[in-house]
Structure formats: C-alpha cells, structure tokens
N, C-alpha and C positions, 0 to 999 in steps of 0.2 A: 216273480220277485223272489229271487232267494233267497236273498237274508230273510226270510222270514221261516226259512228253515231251519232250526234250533242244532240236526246233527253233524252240520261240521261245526259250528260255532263252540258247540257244546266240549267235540272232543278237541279244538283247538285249548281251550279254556282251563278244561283239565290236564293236555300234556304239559302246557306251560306252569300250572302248578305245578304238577309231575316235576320238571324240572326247576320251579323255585324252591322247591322242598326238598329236595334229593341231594343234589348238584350242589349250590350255590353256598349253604349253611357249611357244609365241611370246608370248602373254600376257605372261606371268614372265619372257620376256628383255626384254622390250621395257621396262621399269622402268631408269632411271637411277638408281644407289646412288650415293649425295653424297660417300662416301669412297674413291672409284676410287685407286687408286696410281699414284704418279707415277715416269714414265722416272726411270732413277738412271743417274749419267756413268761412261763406260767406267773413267773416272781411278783408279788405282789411291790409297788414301792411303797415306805413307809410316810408317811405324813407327819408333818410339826404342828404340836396345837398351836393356836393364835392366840399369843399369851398381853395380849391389847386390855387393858384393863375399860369393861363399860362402864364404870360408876364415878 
C-alpha cells in the first residue's frame, strides 16, 4: 500500500508550499488597485462650538 508512505507525500506537500509561498504572494502584490488612498494634510480642521442653549 503506498500511500502509507509519508515521503513522497511529504515532499509533495512541501514543494507545493514551496510554491504557495514563493511564487504566488508577489504575483498578488504586484497588481495596481485604481482606488489606492490618497496622503491626507497634517491640518487640523477647526470646529464650531454648538451654541444650542440647554436651559
């Protein structure tokens, strides 16, 4: 019965890691997405108090 032999199975398992890990990640970064966010300015905006009178 061979599948009860662990070493091809084994170095199967790993090459295929091998190449999920290597290969496949720089693929996937290397894509430009069209909606990248853009720098926003240190500037703080100013705020209006809320001049509601509670009483």
């Amino acid at each position: 019965m061979p599948q009860l032999n662990p070493a091809p199975w084994f170095m199967i398992l790993f090459f295929s890691w091998l190449v999920f890990l290597t290969v496949i990640p720089p693929k996937i970064l290397a894509h430009k997405f069209p909606n990248e966010p853009s720098l926003t300015t240190a500037e703080k905006t100013k705020t209006k108090s809320w001049t509601w009178p509670w009483y």
